[in-house]
VOMARLUM-984647 format. One record per residue (C-alpha): residue in one letter; x, y, z negated. Coordinates in steps of 0.1 Angstrom, whole numbers, plus 5000, padded with zeros to 4 digits. Layout:
# VOMARLUM-984647
+-----+------+------+------+
: res :   px :   py :   pz :
+-----+------+------+------+
:   a :    X :    Y :    Z :
...
+-----+------+------+------+
This chain:
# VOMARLUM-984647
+-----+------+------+------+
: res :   px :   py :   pz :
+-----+------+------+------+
:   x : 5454 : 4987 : 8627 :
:   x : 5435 : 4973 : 8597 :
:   x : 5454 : 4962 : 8564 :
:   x : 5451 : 4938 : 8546 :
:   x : 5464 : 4932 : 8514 :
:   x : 5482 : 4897 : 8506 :
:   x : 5460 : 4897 : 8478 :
:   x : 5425 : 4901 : 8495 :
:   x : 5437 : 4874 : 8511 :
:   x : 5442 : 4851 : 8489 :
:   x : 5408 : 4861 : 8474 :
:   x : 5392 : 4853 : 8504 :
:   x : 5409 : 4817 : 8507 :
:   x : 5399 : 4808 : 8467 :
:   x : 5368 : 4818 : 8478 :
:   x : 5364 : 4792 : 8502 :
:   x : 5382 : 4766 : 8485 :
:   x : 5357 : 4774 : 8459 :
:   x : 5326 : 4768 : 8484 :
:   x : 5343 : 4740 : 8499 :
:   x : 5343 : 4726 : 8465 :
:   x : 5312 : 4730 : 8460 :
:   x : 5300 : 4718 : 8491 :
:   x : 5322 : 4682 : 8486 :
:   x : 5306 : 4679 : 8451 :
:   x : 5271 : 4683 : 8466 :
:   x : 5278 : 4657 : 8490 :
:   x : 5287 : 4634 : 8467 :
:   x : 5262 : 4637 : 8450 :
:   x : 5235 : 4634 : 8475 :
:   x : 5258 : 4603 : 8488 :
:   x : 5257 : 4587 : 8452 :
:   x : 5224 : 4600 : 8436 :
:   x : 5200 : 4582 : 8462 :
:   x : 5218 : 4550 : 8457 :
:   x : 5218 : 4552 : 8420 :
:   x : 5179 : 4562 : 8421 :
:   x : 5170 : 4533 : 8444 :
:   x : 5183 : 4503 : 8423 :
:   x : 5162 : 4478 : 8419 :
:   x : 5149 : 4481 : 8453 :
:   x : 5141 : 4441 : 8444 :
:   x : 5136 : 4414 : 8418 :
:   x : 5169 : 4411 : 8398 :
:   x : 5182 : 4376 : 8387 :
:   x : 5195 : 4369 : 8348 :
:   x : 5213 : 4339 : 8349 :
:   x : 5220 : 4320 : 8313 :
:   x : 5242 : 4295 : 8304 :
:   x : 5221 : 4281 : 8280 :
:   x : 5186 : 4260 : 8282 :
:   x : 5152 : 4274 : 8271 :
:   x : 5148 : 4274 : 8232 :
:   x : 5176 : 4286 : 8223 :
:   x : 5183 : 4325 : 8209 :
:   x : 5199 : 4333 : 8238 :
:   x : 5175 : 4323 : 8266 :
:   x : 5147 : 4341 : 8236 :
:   x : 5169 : 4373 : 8235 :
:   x : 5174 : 4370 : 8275 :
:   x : 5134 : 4372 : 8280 :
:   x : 5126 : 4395 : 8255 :
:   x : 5155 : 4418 : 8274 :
:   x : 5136 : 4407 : 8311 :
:   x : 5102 : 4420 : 8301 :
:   x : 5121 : 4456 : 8291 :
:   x : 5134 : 4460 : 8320 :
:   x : 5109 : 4453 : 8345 :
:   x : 5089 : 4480 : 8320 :
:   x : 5119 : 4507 : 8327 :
:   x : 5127 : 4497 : 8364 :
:   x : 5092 : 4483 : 8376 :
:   x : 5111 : 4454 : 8395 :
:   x : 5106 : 4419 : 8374 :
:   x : 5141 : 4407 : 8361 :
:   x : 5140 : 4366 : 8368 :
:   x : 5161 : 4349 : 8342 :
:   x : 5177 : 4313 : 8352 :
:   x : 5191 : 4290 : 8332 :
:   x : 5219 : 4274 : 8342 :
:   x : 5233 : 4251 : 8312 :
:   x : 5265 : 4226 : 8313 :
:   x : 5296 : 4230 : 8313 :
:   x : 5301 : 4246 : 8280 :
:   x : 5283 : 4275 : 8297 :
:   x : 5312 : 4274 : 8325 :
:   x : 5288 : 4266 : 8356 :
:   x : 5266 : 4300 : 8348 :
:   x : 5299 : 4325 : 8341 :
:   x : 5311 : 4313 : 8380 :
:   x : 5279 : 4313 : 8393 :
:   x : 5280 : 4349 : 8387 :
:   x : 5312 : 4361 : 8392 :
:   x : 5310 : 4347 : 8429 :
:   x : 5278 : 4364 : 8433 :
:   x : 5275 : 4394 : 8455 :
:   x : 5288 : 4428 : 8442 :
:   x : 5252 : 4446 : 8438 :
:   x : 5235 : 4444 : 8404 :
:   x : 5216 : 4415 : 8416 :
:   x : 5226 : 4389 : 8398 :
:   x : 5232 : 4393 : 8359 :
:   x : 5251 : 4374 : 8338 :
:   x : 5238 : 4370 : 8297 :
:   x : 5271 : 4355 : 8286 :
:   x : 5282 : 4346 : 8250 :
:   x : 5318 : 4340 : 8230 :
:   x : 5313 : 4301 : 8246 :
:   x : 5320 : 4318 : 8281 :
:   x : 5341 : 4344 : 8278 :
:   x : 5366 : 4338 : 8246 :
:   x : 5363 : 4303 : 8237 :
:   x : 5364 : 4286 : 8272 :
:   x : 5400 : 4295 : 8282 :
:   x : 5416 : 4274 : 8252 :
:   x : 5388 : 4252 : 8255 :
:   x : 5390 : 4238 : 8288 :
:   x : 5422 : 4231 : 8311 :
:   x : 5408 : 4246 : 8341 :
:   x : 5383 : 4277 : 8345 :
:   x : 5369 : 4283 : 8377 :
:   x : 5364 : 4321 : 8367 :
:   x : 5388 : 4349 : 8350 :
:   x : 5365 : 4365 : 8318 :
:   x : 5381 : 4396 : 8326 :
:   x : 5391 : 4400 : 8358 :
:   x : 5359 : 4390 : 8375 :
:   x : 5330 : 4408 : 8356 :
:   x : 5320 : 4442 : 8354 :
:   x : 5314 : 4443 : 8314 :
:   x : 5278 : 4463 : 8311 :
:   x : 5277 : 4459 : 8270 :
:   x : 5278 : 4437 : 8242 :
:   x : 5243 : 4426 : 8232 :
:   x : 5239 : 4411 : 8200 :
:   x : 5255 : 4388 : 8174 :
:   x : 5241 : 4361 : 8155 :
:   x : 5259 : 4335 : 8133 :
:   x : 5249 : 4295 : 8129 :
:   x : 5233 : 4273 : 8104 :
:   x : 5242 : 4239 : 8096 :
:   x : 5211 : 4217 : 8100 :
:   x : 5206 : 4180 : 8087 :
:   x : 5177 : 4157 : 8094 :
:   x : 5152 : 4154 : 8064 :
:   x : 5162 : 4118 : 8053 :
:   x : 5198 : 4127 : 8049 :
:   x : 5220 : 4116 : 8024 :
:   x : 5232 : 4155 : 8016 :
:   x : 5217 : 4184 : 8003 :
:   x : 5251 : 4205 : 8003 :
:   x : 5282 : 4209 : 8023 :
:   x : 5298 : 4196 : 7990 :
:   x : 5278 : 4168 : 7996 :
:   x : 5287 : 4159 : 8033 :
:   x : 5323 : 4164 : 8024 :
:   x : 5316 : 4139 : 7995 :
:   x : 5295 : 4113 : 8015 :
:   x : 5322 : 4118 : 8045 :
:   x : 5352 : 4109 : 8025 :
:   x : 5332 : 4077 : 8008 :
:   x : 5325 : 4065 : 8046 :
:   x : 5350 : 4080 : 8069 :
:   x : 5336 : 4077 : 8102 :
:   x : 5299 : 4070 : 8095 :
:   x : 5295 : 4112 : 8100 :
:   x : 5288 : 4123 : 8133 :
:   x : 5280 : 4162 : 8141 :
:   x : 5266 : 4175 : 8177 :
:   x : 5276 : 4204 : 8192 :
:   x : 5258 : 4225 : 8219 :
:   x : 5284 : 4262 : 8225 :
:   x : 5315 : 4267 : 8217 :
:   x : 5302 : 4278 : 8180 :
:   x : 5291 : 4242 : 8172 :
:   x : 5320 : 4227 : 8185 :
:   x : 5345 : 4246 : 8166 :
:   x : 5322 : 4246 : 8134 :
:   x : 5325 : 4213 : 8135 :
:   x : 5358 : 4205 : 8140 :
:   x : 5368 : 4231 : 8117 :
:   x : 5350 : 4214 : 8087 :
:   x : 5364 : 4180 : 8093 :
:   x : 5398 : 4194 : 8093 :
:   x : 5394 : 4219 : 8062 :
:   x : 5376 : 4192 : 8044 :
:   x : 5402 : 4164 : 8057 :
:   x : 5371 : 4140 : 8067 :
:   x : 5371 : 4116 : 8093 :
:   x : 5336 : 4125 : 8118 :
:   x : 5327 : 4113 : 8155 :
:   x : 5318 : 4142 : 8178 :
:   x : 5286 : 4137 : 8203 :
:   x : 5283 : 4169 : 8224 :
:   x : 5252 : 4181 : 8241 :
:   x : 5241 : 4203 : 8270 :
:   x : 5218 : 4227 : 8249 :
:   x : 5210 : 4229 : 8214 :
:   x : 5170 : 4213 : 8216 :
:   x : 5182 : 4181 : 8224 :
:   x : 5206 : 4181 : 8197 :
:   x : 5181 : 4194 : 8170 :
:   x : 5156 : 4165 : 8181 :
:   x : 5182 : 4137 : 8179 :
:   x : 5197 : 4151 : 8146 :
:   x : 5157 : 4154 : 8130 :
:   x : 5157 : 4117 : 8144 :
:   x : 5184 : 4107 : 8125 :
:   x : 5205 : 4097 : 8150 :
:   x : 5231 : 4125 : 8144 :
:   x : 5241 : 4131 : 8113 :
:   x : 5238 : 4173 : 8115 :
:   x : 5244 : 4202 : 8135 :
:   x : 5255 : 4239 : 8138 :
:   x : 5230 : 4254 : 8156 :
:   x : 5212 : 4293 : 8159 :
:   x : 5183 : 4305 : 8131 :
:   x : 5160 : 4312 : 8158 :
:   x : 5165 : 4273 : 8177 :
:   x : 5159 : 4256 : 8137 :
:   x : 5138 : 4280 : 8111 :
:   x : 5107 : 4265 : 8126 :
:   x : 5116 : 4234 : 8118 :
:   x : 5138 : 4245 : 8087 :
:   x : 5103 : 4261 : 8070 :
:   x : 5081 : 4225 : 8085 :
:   x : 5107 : 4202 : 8065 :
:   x : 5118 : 4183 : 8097 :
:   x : 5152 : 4199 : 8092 :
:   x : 5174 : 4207 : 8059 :
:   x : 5197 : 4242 : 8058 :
:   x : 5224 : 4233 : 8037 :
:   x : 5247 : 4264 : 8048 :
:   x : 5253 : 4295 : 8070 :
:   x : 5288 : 4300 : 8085 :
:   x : 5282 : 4336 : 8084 :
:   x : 5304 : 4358 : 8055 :
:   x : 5270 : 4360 : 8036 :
:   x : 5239 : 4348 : 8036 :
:   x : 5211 : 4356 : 8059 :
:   x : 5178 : 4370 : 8052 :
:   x : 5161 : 4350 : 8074 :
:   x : 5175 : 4319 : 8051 :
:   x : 5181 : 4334 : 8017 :
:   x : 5184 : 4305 : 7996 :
:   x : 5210 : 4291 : 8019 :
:   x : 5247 : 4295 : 8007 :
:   x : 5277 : 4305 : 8033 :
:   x : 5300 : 4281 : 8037 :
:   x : 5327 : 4302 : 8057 :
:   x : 5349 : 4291 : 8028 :
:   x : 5345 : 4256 : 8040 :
:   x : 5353 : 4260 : 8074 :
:   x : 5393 : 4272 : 8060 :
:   x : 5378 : 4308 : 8053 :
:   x : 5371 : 4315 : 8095 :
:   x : 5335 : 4327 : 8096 :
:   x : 5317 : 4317 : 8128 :
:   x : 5295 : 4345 : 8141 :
:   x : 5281 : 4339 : 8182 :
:   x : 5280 : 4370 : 8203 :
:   x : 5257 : 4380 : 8235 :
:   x : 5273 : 4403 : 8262 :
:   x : 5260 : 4416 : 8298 :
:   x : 5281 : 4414 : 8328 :
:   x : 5274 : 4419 : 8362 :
:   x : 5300 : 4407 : 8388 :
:   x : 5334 : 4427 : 8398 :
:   x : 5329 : 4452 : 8417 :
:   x : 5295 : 4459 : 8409 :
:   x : 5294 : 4501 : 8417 :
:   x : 5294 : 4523 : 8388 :
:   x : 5260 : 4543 : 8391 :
:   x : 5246 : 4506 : 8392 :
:   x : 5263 : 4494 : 8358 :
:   x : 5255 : 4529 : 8343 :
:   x : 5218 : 4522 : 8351 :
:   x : 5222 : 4488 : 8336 :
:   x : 5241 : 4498 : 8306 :
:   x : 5212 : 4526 : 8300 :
:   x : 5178 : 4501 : 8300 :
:   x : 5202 : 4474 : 8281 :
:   x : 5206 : 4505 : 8256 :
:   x : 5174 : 4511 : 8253 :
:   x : 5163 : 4477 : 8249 :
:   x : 5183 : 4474 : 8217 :
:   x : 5173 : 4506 : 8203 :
:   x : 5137 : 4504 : 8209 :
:   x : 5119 : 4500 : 8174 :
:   x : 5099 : 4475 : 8181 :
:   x : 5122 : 4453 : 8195 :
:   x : 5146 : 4455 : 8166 :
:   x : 5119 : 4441 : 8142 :
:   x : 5117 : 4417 : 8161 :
:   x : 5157 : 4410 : 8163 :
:   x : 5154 : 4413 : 8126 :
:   x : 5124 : 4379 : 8124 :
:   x : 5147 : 4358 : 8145 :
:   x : 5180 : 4362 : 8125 :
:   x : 5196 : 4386 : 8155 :
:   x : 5214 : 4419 : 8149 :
:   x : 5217 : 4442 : 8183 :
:   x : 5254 : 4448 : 8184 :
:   x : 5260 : 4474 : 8212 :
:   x : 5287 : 4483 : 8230 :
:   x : 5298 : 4510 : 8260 :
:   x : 5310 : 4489 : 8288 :
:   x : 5348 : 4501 : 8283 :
:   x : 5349 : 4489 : 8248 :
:   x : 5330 : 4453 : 8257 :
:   x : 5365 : 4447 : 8286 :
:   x : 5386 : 4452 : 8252 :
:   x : 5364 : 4434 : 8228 :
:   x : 5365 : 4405 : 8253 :
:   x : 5400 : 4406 : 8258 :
:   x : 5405 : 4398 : 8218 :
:   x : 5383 : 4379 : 8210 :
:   x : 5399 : 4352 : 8236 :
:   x : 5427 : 4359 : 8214 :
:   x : 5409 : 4350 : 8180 :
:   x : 5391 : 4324 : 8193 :
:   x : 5422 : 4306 : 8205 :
:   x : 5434 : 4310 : 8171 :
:   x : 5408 : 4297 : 8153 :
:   x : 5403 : 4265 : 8180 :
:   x : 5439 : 4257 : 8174 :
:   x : 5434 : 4258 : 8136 :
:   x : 5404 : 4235 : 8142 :
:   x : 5429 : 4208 : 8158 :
:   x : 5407 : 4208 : 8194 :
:   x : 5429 : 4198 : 8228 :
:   x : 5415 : 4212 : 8260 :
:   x : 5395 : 4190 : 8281 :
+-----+------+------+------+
């Protein structure tokens, strides 16, 4: 009879659990690989909560042409305003779970909404699949040429002569809060008038019919530089190079700077390799020289993230926007 040895044994068994291992892994693979590989096997959609004209919609273009560069399928990008950017954030998360529909969100959607509004139709957290922060851009307060100011000192001034005769628009959650932040630092007595998107704000503020607004560089230098709109302050820490002879007036606002930020979500349950494809080109979009010259001309600073640490950022900054929205004396709606 042939011996064998309880060793040779067990050799002889690792050694097939170390095939069979081997084998499972290249199965996977060749069950994930393809499926990663294929997408886009079609047009992707972008949907924005925001109307054309504004940086968003601009960085969400700029971000459509990359990608249909790396991925040869063309990216579509929809906008989607009202709603405080609320009607976009659910169109996506009830979207199906394929990398086919693409959310460009911002702090309006996915920190300021839920102590903004009563009732959210969507969860920020719960049902995205965070692909990574974008960018960050802060906002500049904007008056029409014929107004009375020159100077946040000067609005606060005018304001407290003729309480109520102020009125400032808002267009994002960043306008809104600005806003209301200033009257209650300042102690001034101002009438609200919201508005879908930031153009239609700009045009009735250069009109006169609102008295000013906190809106992006890129939606007002145009007009800044033509004279059909004054910069009398940044509510970014410092100034901006884009605007260097405006002052910040963070101070004013009770010390709370007001910076907007960009992120890329896809919704819940979108498969990894997918997100991972996503997260790459949205990488390389940022990093890509040309592009960040171009960031740099309309006042935007790329502000990546990996898609682990975009599920934390969002969950605090809900936190510090709720803060700061409380400070600024604003009731949901």
């Amino acid at each position: 009879m042939k011996t064998v040895s309880v060793i040779s044994m067990r050799n002889s068994e690792e050694q097939k659990m170390k095939w069979l291992r081997c084998y499972l892994a290249l199965l996977s693979a060749l069950v994930v690989v393809p499926a990663f590989a294929a997408y886009p096997e079609r047009p992707v959609k972008l949907i924005i909560g925001f109307g054309p004209g504004t940086a968003i919609d601009t960085l969400g273009r700029m971000f459509a042409e990359d990608f249909t560069a790396a991925t040869g399928q063309p990216l579509i990008v929809e906008n989607k305003p009202g709603a405080n950017s609320a009607i976009a954030a659910e169109t996506v998360a009830r979207a199906p779970r394929d990398g086919y529909t693409l959310l460009l969100a911002s702090n309006t959607s996915h920190a300021a909404n839920p102590a903004l509004m009563k009732r959210l139709g969507y969860d920020p957290v719960k049902d995205f699949s965070p692909i990574g922060r974008v960018a960050s851009i802060p906002f500049v307060l904007v008056t029409g040429p014929s107004a009375p100011f020159a100077s946040v000192n000067d609005l606060v001034s005018y304001a407290k002569a003729n309480p109520g005769k102020l009125t400032y628009a808002s267009s994002n959650s960043g306008s809104l809060v600005a806003g209301a932040l200033l009257s209650q630092s300042a102690r001034i007595d101002m009438v609200h008038v919201p508005y879908k998107s930031s153009p239609q704000a700009l045009s009735d503020v250069m009109a006169g019919h609102v008295s000013f607004l906190f809106v992006d560089p890129l939606a007002s230098m145009q007009q800044v530089a033509s004279g059909k709109l004054k910069a009398i302050g940044v509510t970014s820490r410092d100034e901006i190079p884009q605007l260097p002879d405006v002052p910040s007036i963070a101070s004013a606002l009770g010390g709370n700077p007001i910076v907007a930020w960009y992120a890329m979500f896809a919704p819940a349950g979108t498969p990894d390799p997918v997100v991972d494809q996503l997260h790459l080109v949205l990488t390389n979009f940022l990093s890509k020289p040309g592009n960040t010259e171009k960031f740099a001309q309309l006042g935007i600073t790329p502000w990546p993230s990996t898609p682990n640490e975009l599920r934390t950022f969002v969950q605090s900054e809900a936190a510090v926007w709720r803060t700061i929205i409380q400070r600024a004396g604003i009731e949901p709606q």
